[in-house]
N, C-alpha and C positions, 0 to 999 in steps of 0.2 A: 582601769576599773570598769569604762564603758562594758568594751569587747568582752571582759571575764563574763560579766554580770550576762551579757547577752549569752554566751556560750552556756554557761550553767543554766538555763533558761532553756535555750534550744536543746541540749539537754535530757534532762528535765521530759520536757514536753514530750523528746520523741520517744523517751521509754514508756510513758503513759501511756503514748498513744499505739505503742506497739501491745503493750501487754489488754489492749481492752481490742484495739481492731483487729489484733490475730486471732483472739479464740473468739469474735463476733465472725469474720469470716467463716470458720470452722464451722460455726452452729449454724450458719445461712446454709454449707455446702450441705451439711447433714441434712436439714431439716427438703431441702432440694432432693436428692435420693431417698427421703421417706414419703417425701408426696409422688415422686414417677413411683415404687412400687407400691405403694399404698392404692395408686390408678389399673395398677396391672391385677392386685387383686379384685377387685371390682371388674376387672371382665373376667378373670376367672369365674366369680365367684355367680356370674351370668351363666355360664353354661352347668351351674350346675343343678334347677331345675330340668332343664332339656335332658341331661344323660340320663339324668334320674328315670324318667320317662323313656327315650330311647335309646339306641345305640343305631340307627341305620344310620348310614352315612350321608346318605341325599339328605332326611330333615337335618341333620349334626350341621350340613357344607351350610343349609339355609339360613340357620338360627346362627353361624359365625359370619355368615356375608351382613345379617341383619344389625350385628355388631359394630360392622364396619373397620373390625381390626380382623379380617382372615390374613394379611401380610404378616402378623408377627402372630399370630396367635395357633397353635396346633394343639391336637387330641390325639392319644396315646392309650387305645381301650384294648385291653390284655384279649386272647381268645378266650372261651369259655362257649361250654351247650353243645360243643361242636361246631362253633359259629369261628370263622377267621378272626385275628388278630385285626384293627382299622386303625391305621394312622391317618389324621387327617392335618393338612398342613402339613409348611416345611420346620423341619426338626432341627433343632439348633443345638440341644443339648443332648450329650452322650449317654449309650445306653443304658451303662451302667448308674449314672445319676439319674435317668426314670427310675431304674430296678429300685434305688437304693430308695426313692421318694416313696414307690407301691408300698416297698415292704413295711417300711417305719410308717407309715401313714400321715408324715407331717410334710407340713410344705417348706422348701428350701429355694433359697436363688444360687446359681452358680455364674461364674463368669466364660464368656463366650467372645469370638468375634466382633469387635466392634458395640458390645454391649455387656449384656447380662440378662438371665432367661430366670422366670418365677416359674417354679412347678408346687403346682397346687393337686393336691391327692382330690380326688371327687369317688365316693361308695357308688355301683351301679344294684341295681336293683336282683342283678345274680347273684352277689355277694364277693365280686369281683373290683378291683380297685383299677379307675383309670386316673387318667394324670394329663392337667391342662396346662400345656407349659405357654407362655407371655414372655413375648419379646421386649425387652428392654432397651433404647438403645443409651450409646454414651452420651449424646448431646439432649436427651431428655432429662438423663442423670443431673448433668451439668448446667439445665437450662436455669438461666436468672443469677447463676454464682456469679459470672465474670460481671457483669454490671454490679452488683455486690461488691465486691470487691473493688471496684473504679471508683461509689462513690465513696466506700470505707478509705480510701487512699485520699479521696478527692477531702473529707473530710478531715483526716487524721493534718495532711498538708497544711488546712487552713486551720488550725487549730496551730501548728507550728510557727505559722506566718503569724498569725495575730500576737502569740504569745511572744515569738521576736520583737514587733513590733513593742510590745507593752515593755516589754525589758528594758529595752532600746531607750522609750521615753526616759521610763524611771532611771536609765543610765546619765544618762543625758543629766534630768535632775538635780543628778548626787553629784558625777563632775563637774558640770558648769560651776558649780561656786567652788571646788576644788580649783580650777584653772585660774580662775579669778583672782583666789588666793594666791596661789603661784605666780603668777604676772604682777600683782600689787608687792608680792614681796622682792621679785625680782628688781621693780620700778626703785623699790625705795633703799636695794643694795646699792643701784645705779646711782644714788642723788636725787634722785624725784622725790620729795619731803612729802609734798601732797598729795603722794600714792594714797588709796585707802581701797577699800574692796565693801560691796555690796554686803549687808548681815541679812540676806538669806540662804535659803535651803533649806536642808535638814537640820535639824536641831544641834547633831553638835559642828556642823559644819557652821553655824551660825553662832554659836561660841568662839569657833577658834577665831571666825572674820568679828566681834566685837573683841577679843584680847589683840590682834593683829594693830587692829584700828587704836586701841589703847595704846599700842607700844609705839605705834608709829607720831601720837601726839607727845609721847611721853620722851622720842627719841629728838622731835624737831625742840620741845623747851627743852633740852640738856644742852642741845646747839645752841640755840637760840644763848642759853647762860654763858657758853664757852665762852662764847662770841662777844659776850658782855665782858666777861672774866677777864680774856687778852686785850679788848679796847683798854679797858681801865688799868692794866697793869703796862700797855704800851704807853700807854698815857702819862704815868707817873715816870715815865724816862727823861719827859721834856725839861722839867727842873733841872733837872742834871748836864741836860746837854744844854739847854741856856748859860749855864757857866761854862760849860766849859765853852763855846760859841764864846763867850765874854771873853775868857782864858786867851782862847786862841788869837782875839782880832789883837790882844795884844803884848804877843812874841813878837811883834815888826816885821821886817822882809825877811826872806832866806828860804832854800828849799825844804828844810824840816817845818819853815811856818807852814807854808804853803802848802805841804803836805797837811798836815795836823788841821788846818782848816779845810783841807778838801772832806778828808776823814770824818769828821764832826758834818759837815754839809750833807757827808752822803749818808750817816747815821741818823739824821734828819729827817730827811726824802724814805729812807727804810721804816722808821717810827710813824713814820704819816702810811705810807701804805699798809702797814699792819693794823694802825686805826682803822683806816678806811674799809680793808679786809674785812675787817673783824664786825662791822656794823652793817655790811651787808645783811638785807634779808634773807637773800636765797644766794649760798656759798657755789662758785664757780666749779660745776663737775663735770661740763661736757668740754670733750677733746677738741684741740682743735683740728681743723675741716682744712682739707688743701687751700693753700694762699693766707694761710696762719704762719703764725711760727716768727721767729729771726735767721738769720744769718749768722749760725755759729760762728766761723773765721773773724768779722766784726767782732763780736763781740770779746773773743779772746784774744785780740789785738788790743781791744779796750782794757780789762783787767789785765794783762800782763803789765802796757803802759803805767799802771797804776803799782802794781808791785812789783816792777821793775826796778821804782825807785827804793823799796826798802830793801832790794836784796842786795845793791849797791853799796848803800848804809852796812849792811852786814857781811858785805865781802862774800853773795854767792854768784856763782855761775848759773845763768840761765839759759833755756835753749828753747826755740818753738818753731816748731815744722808745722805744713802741713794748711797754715792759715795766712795762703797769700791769694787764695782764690776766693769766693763765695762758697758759704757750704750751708743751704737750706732746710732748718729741721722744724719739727712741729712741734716745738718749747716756748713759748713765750720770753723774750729778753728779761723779764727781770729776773725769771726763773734759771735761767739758764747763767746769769751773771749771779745770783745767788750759790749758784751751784759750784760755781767756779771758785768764788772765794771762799764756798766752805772748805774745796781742795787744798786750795793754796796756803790758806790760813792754816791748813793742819800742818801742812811744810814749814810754815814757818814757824809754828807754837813746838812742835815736836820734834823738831831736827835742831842740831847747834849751827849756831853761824858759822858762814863758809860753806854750810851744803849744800852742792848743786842740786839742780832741777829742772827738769824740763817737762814742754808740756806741747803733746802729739795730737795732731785732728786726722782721721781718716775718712775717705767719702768713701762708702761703699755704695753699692746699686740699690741695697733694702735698706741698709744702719749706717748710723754714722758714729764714728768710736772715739771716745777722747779719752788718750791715755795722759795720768798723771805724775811721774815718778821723780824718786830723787834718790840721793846719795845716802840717808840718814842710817840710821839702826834698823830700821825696818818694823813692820807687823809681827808681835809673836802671836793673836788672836784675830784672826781675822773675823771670826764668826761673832765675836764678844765687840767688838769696832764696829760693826754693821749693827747691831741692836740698840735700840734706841730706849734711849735714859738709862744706859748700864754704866755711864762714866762714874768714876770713883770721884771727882771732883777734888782728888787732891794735885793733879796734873792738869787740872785747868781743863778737865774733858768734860763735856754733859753726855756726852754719845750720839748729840742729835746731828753733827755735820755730816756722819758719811749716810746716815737715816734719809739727810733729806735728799743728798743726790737720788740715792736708789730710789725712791720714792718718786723721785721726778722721771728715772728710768724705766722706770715700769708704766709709767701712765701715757709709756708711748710703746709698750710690751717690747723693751728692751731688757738689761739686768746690769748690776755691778757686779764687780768681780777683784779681787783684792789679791796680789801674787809678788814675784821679787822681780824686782827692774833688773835692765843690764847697767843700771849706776852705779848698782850693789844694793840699794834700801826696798823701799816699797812702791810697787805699780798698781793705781788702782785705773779701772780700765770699766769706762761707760759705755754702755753701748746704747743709743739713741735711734729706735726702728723708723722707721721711711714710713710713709702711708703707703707705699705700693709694696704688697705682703704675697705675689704670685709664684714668688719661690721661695723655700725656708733661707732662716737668717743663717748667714755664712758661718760656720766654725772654727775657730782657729786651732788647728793641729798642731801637733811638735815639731811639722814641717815651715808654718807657719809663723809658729817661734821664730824658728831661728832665724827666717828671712827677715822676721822685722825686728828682732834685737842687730841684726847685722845693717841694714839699713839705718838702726839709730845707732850703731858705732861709727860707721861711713859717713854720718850726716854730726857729730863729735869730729 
């Protein structure tokens, strides 16, 4: 808006100033060539007492030296009486523009060498016509245009420049609370709650920054309530899981108690952190920074441990590569053990018992990829599975588990991706970006395929 506003402006400006300093220069040049001949009449118009009076040539040569223009000045007195023709001075213009001056009797300029000559008709007293021609030259023409014209330019320029300049301000003006606005809204798509933006400027730029300011209070109390909303509804869990805590201490010994109170324990520690989430003031939105993060391969050594033992219960085969080394991402552990269970847990909700599953970590150089498949029936919708709160709720779905992976994939500008395993069911396949972004994220082709469905049949 700046730059336009300046441009229409310079513009603008320089058509003005062309249409007033071109036809002012014009009228300088003219008015220049009417003052040198206007000068040259006037010595004409000198000699023409003298002819009147005589025609010798000695008084004629006197009364032109007393002039002090005999260089450009000659006399052209016709014969008559029997008396010779007298030219005096040198002659510049041709014979026939004398002849054509005597006969008409008016005076005419023509163009010549290096100037322009006046011939002025003068009556002599025989009743004969002579003719006083005046040298013109071209730098007399011209004297005073070209400075004319310097400072007509010198003028029109600074008329350009100021008027840039005022643009300029008034650009400036009108953007600055535009950018302002821009950056406060950017701020506050970021997570920055207490973005706001200055209410000035122009009138409706000062509107839109008190509506902006409006919404962005309007936007932190709908948080603010959420945030009430989920404490108090995670809240009202604890009743529930007190009993069942009650329940569980007593089933007595055995690997299903043991389980069934780990379970309850860690539904617990989950219900506490979503309290505690939910009460924060200001909700966690910045990423995290190199030396963040967990150790994927831990942690999916941890949750398998965990539902390794139900799949034993249900008579599955399990398998997991890929997490014997450390594998460094920028997820936080609980998010990252949240993610896991929500995978697993759809394997075990949606598959019948006895379906195998395994579960892939790859380290790349930029991502790190955790594939999740199994044996089951598989995805018919993969696009309807990824959308969150589309569960029919009669299969035990909300739609929020593969929601929250990808959700957690992307805030590290990875993506999920939902496809058919070599188990025969469903692969969903995470991809978790690296902080070092200097080359794009690696592709997997149909060449690619097939290496790693062959690598997890060789590793079966």
């Amino acid at each position: 808006m700046r730059w336009a506003l300046v441009k229409v402006c310079l513009a603008v400006t320089a058509m003005v100033v062309v249409a007033f300093a071109v036809p002012l220069g014009l009228v300088v040049q003219e008015m220049a060539r009417d003052r040198a001949f206007s000068g040259a009449e006037r010595e004409a118009a000198a000699l023409a007492p003298a002819l009147s009076i005589t025609t010798d040539r000695g008084q004629l040569e006197k009364v032109v030296a007393s002039a002090g223009s005999d260089a450009g000045m000659a006399v052209h007195i016709p014969p008559a009486d029997g008396r010779a023709a007298v030219d005096l001075g040198r002659q510049r213009a041709a014979d026939a523009d004398i002849a054509t001056v005597r006969r008409l009797g008016r005076a005419s300029t023509t163009e010549v060498p290096g100037g322009s000559t006046l011939l002025q008709p003068v009556a002599l007293s025989s009743g004969t016509i002579a003719v006083v021609e005046v040298y013109v030259p071209e730098s007399e023409v011209s004297n005073g245009v070209g400075t004319a014209w310097a400072v007509l330019a010198a003028v029109g320029a600074a008329l350009v420049v100021g008027s840039v300049a005022v643009a300029d301000r008034l650009g400036v003006r009108m953007v600055r609370p535009a950018q302002r606005l821009a950056e406060g809204a950017h701020d506050l798509g970021e997570g920055k709650l207490g973005a706001r933006v200055p209410e000035d400027g122009p009138a409706e730029l000062r509107l839109a920054a008190v509506a902006f300011n409006s919404m962005a209070d309007q936007v932190v109390q709908l948080l603010a309530n959420e945030r009430e909303l989920a404490a108090d509804l995670s809240h009202r869990l604890r009743t529930p899981l007190t009993v069942l805590r009650l329940n569980a201490a007593s089933l007595g010994d055995g690997p299903a108690a043991e389980q069934t109170r780990a379970a309850v324990a860690q539904l617990e520690r989950e219900v506490d952190i979503i309290i505690r989430t939910a009460r924060e003031a200001k909700p966690q939105t910045a990423a995290a920074g190199p030396g963040a993060g967990c150790d994927a391969a831990e942690v999916v050594r941890e949750r398998m441990a965990f539902w390794s033992a139900l799949a034993e219960d249900e008579g599955r085969k399990w398998r997991v590569a890929g997490a014997d080394r450390p594998v460094r991402i920028p997820v936080a552990r609980p998010d990252l053990a949240a993610a896991l269970d929500a995978l697993l847990g759809n394997v075990f909700r949606h598959t019948p018992e006895g379906t195998a599953f395994a579960v892939d970590l790859h380290n790349g150089e930029d991502a790190v990829i955790v594939l999740v498949s199994d044996a089951g029936p598989g995805i018919t919708d993969p696009e309807a599975a990824v959308a969150r709160g589309r569960g029919s709720g009669a299969d035990g779905s909300t739609g929020l588990g593969l929601d929250i992976v990808r959700r957690l994939a992307e805030s590290t500008g990875g993506d999920l991706r939902i496809g058919s395993s070599v188990l025969g069911g469903t692969e969903v396949r995470v991809r978790i970006q690296l902080y070092a972004r200097e080359r794009p994220p690696a592709r997997l082709g149909h060449r690619g395929t097939v290496r790693r469905r062959r690598r997890t049949a060789r590793a079966r």
